[in-house]
C-alpha positions in Angstrom: -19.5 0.2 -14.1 -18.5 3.2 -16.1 -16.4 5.9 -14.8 -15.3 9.5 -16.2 -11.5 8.5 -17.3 -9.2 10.6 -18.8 -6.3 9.1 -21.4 -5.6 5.8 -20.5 -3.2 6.7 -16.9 -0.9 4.3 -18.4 2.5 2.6 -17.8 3.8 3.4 -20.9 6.9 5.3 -20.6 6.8 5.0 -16.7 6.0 1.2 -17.6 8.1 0.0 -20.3 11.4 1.4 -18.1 9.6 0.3 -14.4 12.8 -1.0 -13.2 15.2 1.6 -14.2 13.5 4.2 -13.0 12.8 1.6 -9.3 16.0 1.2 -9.5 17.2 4.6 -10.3 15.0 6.4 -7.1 16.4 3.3 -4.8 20.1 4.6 -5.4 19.0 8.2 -5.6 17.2 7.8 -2.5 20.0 5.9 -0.6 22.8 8.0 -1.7 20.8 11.4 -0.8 20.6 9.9 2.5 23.7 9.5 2.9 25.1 12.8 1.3 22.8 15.2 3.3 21.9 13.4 6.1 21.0 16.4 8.4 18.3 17.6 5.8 17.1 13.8 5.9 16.6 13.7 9.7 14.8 16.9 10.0 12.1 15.5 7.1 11.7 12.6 9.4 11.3 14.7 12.4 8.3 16.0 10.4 5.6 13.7 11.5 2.9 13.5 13.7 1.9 10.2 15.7 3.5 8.1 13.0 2.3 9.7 10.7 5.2 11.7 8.0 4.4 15.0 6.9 6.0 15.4 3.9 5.0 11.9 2.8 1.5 12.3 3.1 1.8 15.6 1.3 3.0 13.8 -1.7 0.5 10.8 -1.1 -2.2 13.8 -1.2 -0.4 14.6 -4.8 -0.9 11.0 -5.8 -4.1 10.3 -4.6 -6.6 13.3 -4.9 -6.6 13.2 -9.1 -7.4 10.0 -8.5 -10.1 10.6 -5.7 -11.4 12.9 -8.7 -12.7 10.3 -10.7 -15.4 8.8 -8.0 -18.8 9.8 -9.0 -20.9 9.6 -5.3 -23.9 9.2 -7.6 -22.6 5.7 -8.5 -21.7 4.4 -5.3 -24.8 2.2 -4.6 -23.3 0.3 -8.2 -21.1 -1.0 -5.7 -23.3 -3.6 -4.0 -23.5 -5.6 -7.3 -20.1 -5.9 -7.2 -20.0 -8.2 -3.6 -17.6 -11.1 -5.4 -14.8 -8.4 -5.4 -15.5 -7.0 -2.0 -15.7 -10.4 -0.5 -12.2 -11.7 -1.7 -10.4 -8.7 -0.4 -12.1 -8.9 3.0 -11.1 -12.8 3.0 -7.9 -12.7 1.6 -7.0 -9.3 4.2 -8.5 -11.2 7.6 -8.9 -14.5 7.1 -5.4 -15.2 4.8 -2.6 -12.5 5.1 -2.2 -12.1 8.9 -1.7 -16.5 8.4 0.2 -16.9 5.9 2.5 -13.7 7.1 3.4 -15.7 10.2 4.3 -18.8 8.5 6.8 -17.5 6.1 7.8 -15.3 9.5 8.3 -18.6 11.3 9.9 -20.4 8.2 12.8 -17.6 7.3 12.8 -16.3 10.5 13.0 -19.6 12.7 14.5 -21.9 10.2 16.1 -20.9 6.6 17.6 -17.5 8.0 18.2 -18.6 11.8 21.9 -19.2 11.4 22.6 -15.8 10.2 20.1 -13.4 12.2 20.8 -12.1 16.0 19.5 -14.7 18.4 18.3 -12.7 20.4 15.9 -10.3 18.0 13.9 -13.8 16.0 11.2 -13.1 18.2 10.8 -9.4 17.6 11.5 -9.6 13.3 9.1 -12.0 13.1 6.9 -9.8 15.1 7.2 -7.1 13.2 6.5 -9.3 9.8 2.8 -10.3 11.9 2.0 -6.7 12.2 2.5 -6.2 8.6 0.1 -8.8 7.5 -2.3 -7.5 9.3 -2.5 -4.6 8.9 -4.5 -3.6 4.9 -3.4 -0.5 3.1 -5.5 2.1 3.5 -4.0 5.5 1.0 -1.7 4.0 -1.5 -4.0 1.6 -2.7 -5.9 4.4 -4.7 -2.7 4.6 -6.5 -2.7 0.9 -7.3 -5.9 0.6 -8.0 -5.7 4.0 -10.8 -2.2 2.5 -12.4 -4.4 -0.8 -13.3 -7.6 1.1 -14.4 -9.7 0.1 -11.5 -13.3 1.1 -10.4 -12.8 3.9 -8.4 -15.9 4.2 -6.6 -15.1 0.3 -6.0 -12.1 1.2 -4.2 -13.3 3.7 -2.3 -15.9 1.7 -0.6 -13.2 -1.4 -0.1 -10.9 1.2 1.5 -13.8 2.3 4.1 -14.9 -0.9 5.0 -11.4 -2.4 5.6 -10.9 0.6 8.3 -14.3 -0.4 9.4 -13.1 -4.1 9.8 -9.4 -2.9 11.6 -10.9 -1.2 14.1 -12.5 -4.5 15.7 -10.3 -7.3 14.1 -6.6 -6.2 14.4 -6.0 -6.3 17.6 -7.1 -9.4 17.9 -5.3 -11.2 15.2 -2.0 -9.8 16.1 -2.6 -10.9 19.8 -2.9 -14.2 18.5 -0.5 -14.6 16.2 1.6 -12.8 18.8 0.4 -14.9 21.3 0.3 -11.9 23.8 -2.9 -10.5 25.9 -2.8 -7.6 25.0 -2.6 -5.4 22.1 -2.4 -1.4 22.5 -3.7 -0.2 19.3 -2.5 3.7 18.4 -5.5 4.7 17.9 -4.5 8.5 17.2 -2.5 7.2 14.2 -5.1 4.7 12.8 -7.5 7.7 13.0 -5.1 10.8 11.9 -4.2 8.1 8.8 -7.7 7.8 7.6 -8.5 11.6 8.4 -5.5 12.7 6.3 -5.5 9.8 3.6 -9.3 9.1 3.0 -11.6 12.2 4.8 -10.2 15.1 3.3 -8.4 13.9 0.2 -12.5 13.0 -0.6 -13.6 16.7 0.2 -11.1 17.9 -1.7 -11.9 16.2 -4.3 -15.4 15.9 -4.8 -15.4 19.8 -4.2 -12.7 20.3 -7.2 -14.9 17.9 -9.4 -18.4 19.7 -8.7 -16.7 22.7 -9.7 -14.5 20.9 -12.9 -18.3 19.6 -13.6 -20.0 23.0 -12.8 -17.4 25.1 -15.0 -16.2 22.7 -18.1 -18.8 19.9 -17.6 -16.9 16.1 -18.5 -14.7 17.3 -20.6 -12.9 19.6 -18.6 -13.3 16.8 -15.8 -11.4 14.5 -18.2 -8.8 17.2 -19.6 -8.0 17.7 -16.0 -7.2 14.4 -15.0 -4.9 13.8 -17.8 -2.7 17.0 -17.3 -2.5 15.7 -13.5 -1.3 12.2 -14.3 2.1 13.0 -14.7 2.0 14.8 -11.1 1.0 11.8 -9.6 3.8 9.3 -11.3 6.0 11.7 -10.0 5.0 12.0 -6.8 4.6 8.3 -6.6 8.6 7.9 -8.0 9.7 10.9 -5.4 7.7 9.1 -2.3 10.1 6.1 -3.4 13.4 8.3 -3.5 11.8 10.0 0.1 11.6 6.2 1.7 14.8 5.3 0.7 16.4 8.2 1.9 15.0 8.0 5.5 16.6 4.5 5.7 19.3 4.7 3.5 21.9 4.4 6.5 20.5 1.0 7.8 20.7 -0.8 4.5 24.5 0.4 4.2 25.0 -0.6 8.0 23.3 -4.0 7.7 22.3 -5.1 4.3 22.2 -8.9 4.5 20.1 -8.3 7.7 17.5 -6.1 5.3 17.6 -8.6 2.3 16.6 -12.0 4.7 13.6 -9.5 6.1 12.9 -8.3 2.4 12.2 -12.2 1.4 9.5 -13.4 3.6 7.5 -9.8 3.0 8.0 -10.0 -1.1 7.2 -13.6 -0.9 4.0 -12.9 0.5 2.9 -10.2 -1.9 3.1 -12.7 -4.4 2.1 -15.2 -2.6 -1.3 -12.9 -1.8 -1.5 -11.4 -5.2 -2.2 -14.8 -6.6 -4.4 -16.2 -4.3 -6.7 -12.6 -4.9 -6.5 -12.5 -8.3 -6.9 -16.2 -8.8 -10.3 -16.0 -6.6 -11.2 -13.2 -8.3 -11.0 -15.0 -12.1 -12.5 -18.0 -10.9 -15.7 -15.7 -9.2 -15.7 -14.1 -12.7 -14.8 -10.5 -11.1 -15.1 -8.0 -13.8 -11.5 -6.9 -14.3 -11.6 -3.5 -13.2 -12.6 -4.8 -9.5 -10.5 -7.9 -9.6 -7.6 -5.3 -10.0 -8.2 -3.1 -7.6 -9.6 -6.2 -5.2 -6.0 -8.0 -5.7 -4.2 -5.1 -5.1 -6.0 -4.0 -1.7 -5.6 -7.7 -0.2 -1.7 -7.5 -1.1 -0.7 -3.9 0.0 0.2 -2.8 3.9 -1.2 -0.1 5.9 2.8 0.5 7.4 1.8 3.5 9.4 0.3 1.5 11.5 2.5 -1.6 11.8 5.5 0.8 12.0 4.0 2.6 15.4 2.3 -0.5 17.2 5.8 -1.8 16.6 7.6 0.8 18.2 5.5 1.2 21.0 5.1 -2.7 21.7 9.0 -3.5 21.4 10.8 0.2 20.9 12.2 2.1 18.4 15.4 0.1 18.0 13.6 -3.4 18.2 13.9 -5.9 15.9 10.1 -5.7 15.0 10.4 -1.4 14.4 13.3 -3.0 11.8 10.8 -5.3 10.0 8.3 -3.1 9.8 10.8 -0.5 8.2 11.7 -2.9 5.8 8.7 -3.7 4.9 8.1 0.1 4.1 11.1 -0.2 1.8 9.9 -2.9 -0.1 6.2 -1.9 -0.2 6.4 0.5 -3.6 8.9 -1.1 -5.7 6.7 -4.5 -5.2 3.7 -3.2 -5.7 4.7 -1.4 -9.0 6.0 -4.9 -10.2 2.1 -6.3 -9.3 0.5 -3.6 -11.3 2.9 -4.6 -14.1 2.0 -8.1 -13.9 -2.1 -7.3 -13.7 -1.6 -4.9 -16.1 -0.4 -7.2 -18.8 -2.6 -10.2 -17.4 -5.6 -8.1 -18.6 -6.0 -8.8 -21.9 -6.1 -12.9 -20.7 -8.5 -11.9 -17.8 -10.7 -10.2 -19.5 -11.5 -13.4 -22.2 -11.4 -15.8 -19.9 -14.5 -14.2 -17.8 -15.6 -12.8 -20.4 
């Protein structure tokens, strides 16, 4: 499938320095927490059922030039493309939630057992379950853009997982849970795909009718390059934003953050292969397979952070997981899109 693509939205100098400038918005973030920690509070006041205010403004800033390069006209290319869509629906419903528990159950129960609160086992590896089942629903446009995905692919993968979550997560995580019950928030699931995937679409499907109307594709393209940079930063500032929201917990606790980092990186990795392997072997074009990989690995942590405070509390051992897992969920993913991004070359002439 062809798409309208401006230059190349590239790591290149964001790239070749990804882990100073990780690193760089990690301390930044941490030590602005620390440093004005009443201007810190009062952005995470700002939120609405879950849902952050000021980070979904700059997930808007991120996402939308990227929502500009999905051509409607093209979506029905999207059926011949049923390889990719299947992986990520297997590897998001059928793996994750699984292998999620399991490294919850190893670390958790066994490796980390000695050195965790007895009494909060149960609820971290909780929290870790709700993670892995719960898909990403915004951030994965950004993924899918830094690896020169198919837009309109990732579009229609991002709808049909909500379509999927709204029957299949409750379920999963009772079982894994091994509760009755699960009380799903639904006014955060829905306010998350209203303000990540409804209007961020309108918005920019009307700016691209009138990029089109005005400029025609080359003025489409023009635009999307001058907004690239906007969106790195945006991306790197949503990193310093986490960080700083959470900056006093990793100073109060850190070796009980690291043992909770390890299962959750573990398992991007451990789901990034497994997608991007069953892509290769399906012969996935590359610009799905990316995209595909990325979608099974990443968390939708909106909505494991408030099932997790309303099921156990906000000072729970599964709220802390599900923090951590926040924490963790950018700089990991900008190390995946690394690795795809240099794995393309390989991919490509292999499946030819």
């Amino acid at each position: 499938m062809s798409t309208v693509t401006a230059a190349r939205p590239g790591l290149d100098l964001f790239g070749r320095y990804l882990s100073l400038w990780v690193a760089l918005c990690i301390i930044v973030g941490i030590g602005l927490g620390e440093l004005m920690p009443g201007a810190f509070t009062a952005l995470v006041a700002m939120e609405v059922e879950h849902v952050n205010l000021p980070v979904a403004a700059l997930i808007w800033l991120m996402i939308i030039p990227m929502l500009l390069k999905i051509d409607f006209a093209r979506m029905g290319e999207v059926g011949r493309q049923a390889r990719g869509i299947g992986v990520t629906l297997a590897v998001n419903w059928l793996i994750k939630p699984f292998t999620m528990a399991a490294l919850g159950w190893l670390f958790i129960y066994g490796l980390f057992a000695a050195w965790l609160p007895a009494d909060q086992l149960d609820s971290y590896v909780a929290g870790l379950i709700l993670l892995g089942a719960a898909p990403c629903t915004a951030m994965v446009f950004v993924w899918s853009n830094l690896v020169d995905g198919e837009p309109n692919f990732t579009l229609s993968q991002v709808a049909l997982n909500d379509a999927v979550m709204v029957v299949a997560f409750a379920p999963i995580v009772a079982l894994l849970l091994g509760v009755s019950a699960i009380s799903v928030p639904w006014a955060t699931l829905l306010l998350s795909v209203g303000l990540y995937i409804l209007i961020p679409v309108l918005v920019a499907q009307i700016w691209r009718r009138w990029l089109l109307a005005s400029g025609g594709e080359a003025r489409l393209a023009s635009t999307l390059a001058r907004l690239n940079p906007l969106s790195i930063l945006a991306l790197l500032a949503t990193l310093v934003l986490l960080f700083g929201f959470q900056g006093g917990q990793i100073l109060a606790q850190p070796l009980i953050i690291v043992m909770l980092a390890v299962p959750i990186v573990l398992q991007a990795y451990l789901i990034a292969a497994i997608a991007f392997g069953l892509n290769h072997r399906l012969k996935v074009p590359y610009c799905v397979a990316g995209p595909s990989t990325l979608i099974g690995t990443s968390n939708f942590f909106e909505l494991a952070v408030a099932v997790a405070i309303s099921l156990f509390g906000l000072h729970s051992g599964a709220a802390l997981a599900t923090v951590v897992g926040v924490l963790v969920e950018v700089p990991v993913m900008l190390w995946l899109v690394t690795m795809i991004r240099r794995g393309e070359g390989w991919y490509t002439r292999s499946v030819g």
